[in-house]
C-alpha positions in Angstrom: 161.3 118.1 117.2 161.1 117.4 113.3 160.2 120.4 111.2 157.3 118.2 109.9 155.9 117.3 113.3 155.7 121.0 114.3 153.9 122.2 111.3 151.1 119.0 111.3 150.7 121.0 115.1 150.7 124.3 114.0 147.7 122.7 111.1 146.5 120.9 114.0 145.6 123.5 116.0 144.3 125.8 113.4 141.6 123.8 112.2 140.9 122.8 115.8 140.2 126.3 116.3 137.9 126.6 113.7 134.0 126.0 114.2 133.2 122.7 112.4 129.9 123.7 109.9 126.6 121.9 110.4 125.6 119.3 108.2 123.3 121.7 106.6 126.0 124.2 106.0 127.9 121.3 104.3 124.6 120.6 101.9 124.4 124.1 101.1 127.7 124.5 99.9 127.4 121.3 98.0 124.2 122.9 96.6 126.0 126.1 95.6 129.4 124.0 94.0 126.8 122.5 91.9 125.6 125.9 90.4 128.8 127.8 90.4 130.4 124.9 88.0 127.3 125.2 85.8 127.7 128.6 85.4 130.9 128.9 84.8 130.2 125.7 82.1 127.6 128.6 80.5 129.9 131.4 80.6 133.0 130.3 79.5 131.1 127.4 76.7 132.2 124.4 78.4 131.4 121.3 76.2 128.5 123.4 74.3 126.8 124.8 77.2 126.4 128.1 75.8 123.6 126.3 73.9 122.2 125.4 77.1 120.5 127.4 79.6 121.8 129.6 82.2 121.3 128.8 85.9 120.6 132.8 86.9 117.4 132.3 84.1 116.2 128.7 85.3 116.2 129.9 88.7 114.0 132.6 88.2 111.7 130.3 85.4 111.7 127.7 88.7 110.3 130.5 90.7 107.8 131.3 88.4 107.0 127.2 88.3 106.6 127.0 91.7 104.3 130.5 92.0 101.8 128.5 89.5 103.3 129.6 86.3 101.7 126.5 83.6 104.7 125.0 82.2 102.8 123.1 78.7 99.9 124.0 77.1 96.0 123.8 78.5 97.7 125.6 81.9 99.4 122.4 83.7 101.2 123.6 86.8 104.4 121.4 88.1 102.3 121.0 91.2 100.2 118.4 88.7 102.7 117.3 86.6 104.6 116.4 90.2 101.3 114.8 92.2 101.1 112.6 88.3 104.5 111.3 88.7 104.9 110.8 92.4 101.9 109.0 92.5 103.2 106.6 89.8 105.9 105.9 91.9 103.7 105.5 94.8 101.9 102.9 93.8 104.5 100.9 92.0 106.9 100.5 94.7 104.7 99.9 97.2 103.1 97.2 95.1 107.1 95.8 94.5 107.6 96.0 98.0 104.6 93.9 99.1 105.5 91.2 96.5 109.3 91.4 96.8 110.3 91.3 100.2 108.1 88.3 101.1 109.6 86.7 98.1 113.0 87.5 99.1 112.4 86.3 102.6 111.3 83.0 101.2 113.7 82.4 98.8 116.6 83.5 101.1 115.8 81.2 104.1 114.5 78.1 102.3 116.9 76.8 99.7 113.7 74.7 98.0 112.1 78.0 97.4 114.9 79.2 95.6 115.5 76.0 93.1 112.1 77.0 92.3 111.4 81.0 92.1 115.2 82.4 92.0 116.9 80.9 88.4 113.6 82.3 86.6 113.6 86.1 88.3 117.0 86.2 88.0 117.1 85.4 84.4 114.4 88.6 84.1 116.5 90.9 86.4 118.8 92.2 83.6 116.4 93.1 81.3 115.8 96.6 81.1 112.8 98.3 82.8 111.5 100.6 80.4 111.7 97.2 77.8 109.3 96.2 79.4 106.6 98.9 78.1 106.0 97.8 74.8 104.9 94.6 75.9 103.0 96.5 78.7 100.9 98.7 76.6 99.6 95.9 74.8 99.2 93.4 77.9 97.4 96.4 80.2 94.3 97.5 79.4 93.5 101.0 79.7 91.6 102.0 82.8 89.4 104.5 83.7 88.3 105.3 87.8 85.9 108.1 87.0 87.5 111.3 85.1 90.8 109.7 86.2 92.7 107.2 83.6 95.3 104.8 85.4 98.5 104.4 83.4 98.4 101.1 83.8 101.9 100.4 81.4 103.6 103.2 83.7 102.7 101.8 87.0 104.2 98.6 85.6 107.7 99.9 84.6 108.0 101.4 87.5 106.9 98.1 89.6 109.5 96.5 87.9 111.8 98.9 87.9 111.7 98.4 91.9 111.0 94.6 92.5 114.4 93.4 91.6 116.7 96.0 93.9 114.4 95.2 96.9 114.1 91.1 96.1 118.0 91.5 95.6 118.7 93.3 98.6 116.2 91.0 100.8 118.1 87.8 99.7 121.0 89.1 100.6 119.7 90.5 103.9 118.4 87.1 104.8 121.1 84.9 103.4 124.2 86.6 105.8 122.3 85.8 109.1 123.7 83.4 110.9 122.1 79.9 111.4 123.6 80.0 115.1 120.7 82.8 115.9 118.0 80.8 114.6 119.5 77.4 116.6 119.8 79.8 120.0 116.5 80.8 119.9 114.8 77.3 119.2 116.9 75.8 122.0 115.2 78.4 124.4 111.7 77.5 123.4 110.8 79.5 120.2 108.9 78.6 117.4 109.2 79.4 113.7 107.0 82.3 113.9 108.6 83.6 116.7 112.5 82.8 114.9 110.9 84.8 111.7 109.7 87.7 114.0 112.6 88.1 116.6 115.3 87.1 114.4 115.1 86.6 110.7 113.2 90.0 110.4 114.8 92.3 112.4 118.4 91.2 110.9 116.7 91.3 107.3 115.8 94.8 107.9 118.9 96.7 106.9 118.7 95.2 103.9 115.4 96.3 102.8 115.8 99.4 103.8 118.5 99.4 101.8 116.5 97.8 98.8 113.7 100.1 99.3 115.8 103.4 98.6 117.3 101.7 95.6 113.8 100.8 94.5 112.7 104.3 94.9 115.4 105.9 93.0 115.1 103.6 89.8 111.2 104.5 90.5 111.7 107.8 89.8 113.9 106.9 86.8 111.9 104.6 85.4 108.4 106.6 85.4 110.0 110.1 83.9 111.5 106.9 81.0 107.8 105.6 80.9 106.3 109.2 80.4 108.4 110.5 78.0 107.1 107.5 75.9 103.0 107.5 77.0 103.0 111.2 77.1 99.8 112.7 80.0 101.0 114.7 82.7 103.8 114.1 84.4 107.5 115.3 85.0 108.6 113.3 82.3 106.2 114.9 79.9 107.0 117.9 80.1 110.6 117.1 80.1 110.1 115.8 76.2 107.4 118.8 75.6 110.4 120.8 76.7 112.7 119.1 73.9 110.8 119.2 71.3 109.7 123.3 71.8 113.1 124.2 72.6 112.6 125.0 75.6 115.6 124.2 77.7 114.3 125.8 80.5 111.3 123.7 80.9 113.8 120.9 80.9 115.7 121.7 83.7 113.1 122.4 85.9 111.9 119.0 85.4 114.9 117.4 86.1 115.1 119.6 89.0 111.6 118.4 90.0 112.7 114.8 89.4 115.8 115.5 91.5 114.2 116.7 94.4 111.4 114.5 94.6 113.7 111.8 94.5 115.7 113.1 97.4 112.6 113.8 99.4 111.3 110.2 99.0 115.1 109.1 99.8 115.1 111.1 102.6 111.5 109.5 103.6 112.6 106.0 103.4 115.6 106.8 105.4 113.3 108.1 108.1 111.2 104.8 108.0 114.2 102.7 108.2 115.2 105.1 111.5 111.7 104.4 112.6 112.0 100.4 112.0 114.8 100.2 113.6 115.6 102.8 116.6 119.0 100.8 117.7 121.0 101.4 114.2 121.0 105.4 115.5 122.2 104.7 119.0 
């Protein structure tokens, strides 16, 4: 037996022995990597980050955020700032979602469809979302629902900002099934509506899914891009407020706000897509 056989054994064994950690044990320590590299970035004045904030004193400012400690001026909890911004997002890519997947269902099944919507959207795809907010702030009036004014210009950067990865995604999605599917369950008596339901869709689905959580995650970075420019409450607000007091520490907390909220909705989109379609976690 080969010296090097015996010792892959001997390594083999050892970590065999050894409990395998949970999947949360594996986020925690993923959590606590993340910290320990910033601090040591602090300490030690990695690339300028003794300029910077610790993570011992944004951990306790966080606390204090999240016991109701205002973080700007006129008392503004993150609690508002956060139910400002999520709502944004919301609304803007559920609004992409109800105009982009039926779009990318069309255009991705029927090729006349595509001659016709698909050279002029993708020509608009690369442009920049948060270009799109000059020309939104003078296009979108403002609006008022009672005491409550509607960003209007946000809600748009973020709706674009999430069309084009789930119209992408949806193309694609519909484009890789195979015609065979479609010719099977026609021969056995099917119609088009029932092709679209029991076939087209259910293969599609991955694919949205897919282009949903995309479209979340640029929703997020689009609206904290939007509200650093229109200013009100939101995460992104008080992100700039942050820069310009120089207050670092109100900075980081809404990025960590951001981060989190992002993962959440990530997290809820996965859950959806487990809920759409039970047999991809069999």
């Amino acid at each position: 037996m080969s010296t090097g056989s015996m010792s892959d054994r001997l390594v083999e064994g050892f970590t065999g022995s050894l409990p395998s950690p949970t999947r949360g044990v594996r986020k925690l320590v993923s959590l606590v990597g993340f910290v320990a590299v910033w601090w040591l970035f602090y300490e030690f004045g990695v690339l300028n980050f003794e300029h910077f904030v610790s993570p011992v004193t944004t951990i306790v400012e966080f606390a204090g955020a999240l016991a109701g400690q205002p973080l700007t001026e006129g008392g503004d909890t993150i609690y508002l700032h956060a139910v400002y911004s999520g709502a944004r997002v919301a609304v803007g890519v559920v609004a992409a979602a109800l105009l982009a997947i039926p779009l990318g269902l069309v255009v991705g099944t029927s090729d006349r469809w595509e001659n016709l919507l698909y050279p002029a959207l993708e020509a608009l795809r690369p442009i920049p979302p948060i270009a799109w907010l000059p020309i939104a702030i003078i296009v979108f009036p403002a609006l008022a629902l009672g005491s409550v004014s509607v960003p209007l210009p946000a809600l748009f950067v973020v709706f674009i900002g999430s069309f084009f990865p789930i119209f992408t995604n949806t193309i694609e999605g519909a484009r890789t099934i195979e015609t065979e599917y479609g010719q099977a369950a026609r021969s056995l008596g099917a119609g088009s509506g029932d092709v679209f339901r029991h076939v087209v869709l259910p293969a599609t689905l991955p694919s949205i899914i897919t282009g949903l959580s995309l479209g979340v995650g640029l929703g997020w970075i689009t609206v904290v891009a939007a509200e650093l420019l229109t200013g009100g409450p939101g995460l992104g607000y008080i992100i700039i407020q942050g820069s310009r007091l120089l207050q670092n520490q109100v900075v980081v907390i809404g990025m960590l706000a951001v981060g989190a909220l992002g993962y959440a909705t990530s997290a809820l989109v996965e859950a959806l897509g487990n809920w759409l379609m039970p047999w991809s976690t069999e």
